[in-house]
GUROKE-665116 format. One record per residue (C-alpha): residue number from 1; x, y negated, z. Coordinates in nm, 2 decimals. Example, Ala and Ser with C-alpha at 12.3 -4.5 7.8 and 13.67 -1.06 7.14 Angstrom:
% GUROKE-665116
{k = 1, u = 1.23, v = 0.45, w = 0.78}
{k = 2, u = 1.37, v = 0.11, w = 0.71}
//
This chain:
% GUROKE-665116
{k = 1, u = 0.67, v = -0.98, w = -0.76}
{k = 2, u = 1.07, v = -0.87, w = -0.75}
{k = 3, u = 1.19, v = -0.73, w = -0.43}
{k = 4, u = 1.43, v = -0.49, w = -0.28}
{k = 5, u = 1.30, v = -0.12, w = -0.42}
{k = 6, u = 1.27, v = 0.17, w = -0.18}
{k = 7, u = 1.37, v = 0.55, w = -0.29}
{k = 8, u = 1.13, v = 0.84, w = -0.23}
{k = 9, u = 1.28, v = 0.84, w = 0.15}
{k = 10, u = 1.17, v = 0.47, w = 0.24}
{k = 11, u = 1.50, v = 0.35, w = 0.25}
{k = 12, u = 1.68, v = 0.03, w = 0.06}
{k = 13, u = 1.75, v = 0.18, w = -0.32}
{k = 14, u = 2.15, v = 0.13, w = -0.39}
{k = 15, u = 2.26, v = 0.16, w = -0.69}
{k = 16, u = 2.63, v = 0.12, w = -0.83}
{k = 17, u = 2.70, v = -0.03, w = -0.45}
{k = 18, u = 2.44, v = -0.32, w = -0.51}
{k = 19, u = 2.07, v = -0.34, w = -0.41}
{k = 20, u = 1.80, v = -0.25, w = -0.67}
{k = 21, u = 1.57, v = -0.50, w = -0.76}
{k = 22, u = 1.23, v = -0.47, w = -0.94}
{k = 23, u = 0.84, v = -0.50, w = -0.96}
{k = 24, u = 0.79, v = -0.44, w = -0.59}
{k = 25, u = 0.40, v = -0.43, w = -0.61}
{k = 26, u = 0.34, v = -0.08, w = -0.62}
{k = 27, u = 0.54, v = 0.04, w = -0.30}
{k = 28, u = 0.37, v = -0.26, w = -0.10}
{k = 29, u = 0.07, v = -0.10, w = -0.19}
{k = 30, u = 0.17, v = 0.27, w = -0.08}
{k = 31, u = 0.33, v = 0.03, w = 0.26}
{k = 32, u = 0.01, v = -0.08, w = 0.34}
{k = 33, u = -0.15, v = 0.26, w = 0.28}
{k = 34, u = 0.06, v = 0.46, w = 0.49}
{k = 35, u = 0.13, v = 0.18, w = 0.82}
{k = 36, u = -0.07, v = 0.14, w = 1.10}
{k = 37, u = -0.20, v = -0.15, w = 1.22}
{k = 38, u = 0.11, v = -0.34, w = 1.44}
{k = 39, u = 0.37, v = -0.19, w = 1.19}
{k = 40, u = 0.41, v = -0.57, w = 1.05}
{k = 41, u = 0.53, v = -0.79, w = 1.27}
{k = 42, u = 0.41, v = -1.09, w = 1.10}
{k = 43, u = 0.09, v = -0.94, w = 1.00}
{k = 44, u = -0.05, v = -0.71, w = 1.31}
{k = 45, u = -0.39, v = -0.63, w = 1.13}
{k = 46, u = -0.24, v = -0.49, w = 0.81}
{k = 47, u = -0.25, v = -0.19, w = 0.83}
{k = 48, u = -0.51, v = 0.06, w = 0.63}
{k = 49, u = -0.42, v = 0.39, w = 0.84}
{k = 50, u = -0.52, v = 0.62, w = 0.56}
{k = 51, u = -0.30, v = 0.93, w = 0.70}
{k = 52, u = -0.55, v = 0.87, w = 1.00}
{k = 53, u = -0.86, v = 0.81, w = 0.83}
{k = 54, u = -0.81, v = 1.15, w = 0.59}
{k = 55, u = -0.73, v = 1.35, w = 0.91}
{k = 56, u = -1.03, v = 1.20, w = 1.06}
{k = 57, u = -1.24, v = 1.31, w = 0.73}
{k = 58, u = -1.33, v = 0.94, w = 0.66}
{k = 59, u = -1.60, v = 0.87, w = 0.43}
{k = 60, u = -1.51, v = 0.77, w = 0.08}
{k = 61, u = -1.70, v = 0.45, w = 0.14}
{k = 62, u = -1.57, v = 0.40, w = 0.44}
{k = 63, u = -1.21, v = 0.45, w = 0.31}
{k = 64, u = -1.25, v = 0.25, w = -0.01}
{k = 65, u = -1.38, v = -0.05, w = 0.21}
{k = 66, u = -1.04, v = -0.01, w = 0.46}
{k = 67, u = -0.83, v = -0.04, w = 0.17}
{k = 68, u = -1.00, v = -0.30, w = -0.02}
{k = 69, u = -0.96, v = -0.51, w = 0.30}
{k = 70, u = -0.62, v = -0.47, w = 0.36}
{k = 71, u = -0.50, v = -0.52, w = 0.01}
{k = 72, u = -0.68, v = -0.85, w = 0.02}
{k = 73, u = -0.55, v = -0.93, w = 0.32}
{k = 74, u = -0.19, v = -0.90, w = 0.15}
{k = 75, u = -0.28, v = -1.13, w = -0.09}
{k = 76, u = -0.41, v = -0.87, w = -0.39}
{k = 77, u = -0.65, v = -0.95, w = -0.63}
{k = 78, u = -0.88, v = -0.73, w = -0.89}
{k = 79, u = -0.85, v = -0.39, w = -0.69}
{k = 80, u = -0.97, v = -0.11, w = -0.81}
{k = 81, u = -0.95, v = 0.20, w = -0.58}
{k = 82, u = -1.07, v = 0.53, w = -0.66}
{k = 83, u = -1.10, v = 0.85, w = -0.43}
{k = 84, u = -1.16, v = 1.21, w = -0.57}
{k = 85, u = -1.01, v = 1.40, w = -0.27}
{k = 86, u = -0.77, v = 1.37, w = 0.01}
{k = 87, u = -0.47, v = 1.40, w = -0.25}
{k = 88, u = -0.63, v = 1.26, w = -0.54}
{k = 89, u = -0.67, v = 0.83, w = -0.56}
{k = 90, u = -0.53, v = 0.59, w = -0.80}
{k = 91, u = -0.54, v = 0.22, w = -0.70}
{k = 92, u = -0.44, v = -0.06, w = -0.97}
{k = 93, u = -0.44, v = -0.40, w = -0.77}
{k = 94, u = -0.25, v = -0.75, w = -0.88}
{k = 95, u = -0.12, v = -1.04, w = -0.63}
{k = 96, u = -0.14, v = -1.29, w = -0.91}
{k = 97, u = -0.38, v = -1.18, w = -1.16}
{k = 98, u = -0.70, v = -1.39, w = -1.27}
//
């Protein structure tokens, strides 16, 4: 899906005075990650709260459920999310795949 792109601070990506605008997939995903539940005005339960659920020392199962949920929720398809550590996950997920 195109959308407006973020830079590494969160904020609107300008380039050359004009908005940049590309595959917006992957920052939805790290949006979701990284909100809390309410953050979405339009969507009050998204929300996965992962900051919180590492701090809490979630279980892996626990976590991968959460996420699995609220990528669904958003529409994605095919997830596949995999935890090593508290830094260390990759996630490959598709709105419209198959």
């Amino acid at each position: 899906m195109s959308d407006i792109l973020l830079n590494d601070e969160n904020d609107i990506s300008i380039i050359n005075g004009d908005f940049q605008i590309g595959n917006s997939e992957q920052q939805e995903i790290e949006s979701i990650l990284i909100s809390f539940k309410s953050e979405f005005k339009n969507s009050p339960l998204l929300g996965a709260q992962m900051l919180r659920m590492l701090k809490a020392r979630g279980t892996r199962q626990g976590i991968t459920r959460e996420v699995n949920e609220q990528l669904q929720y958003d529409g994605f398809k095919n997830i596949d999310f995999r935890i090593e550590d508290a830094e260390n996950f990759t996630i490959n997920a598709h709105r419209n795949a198959p």
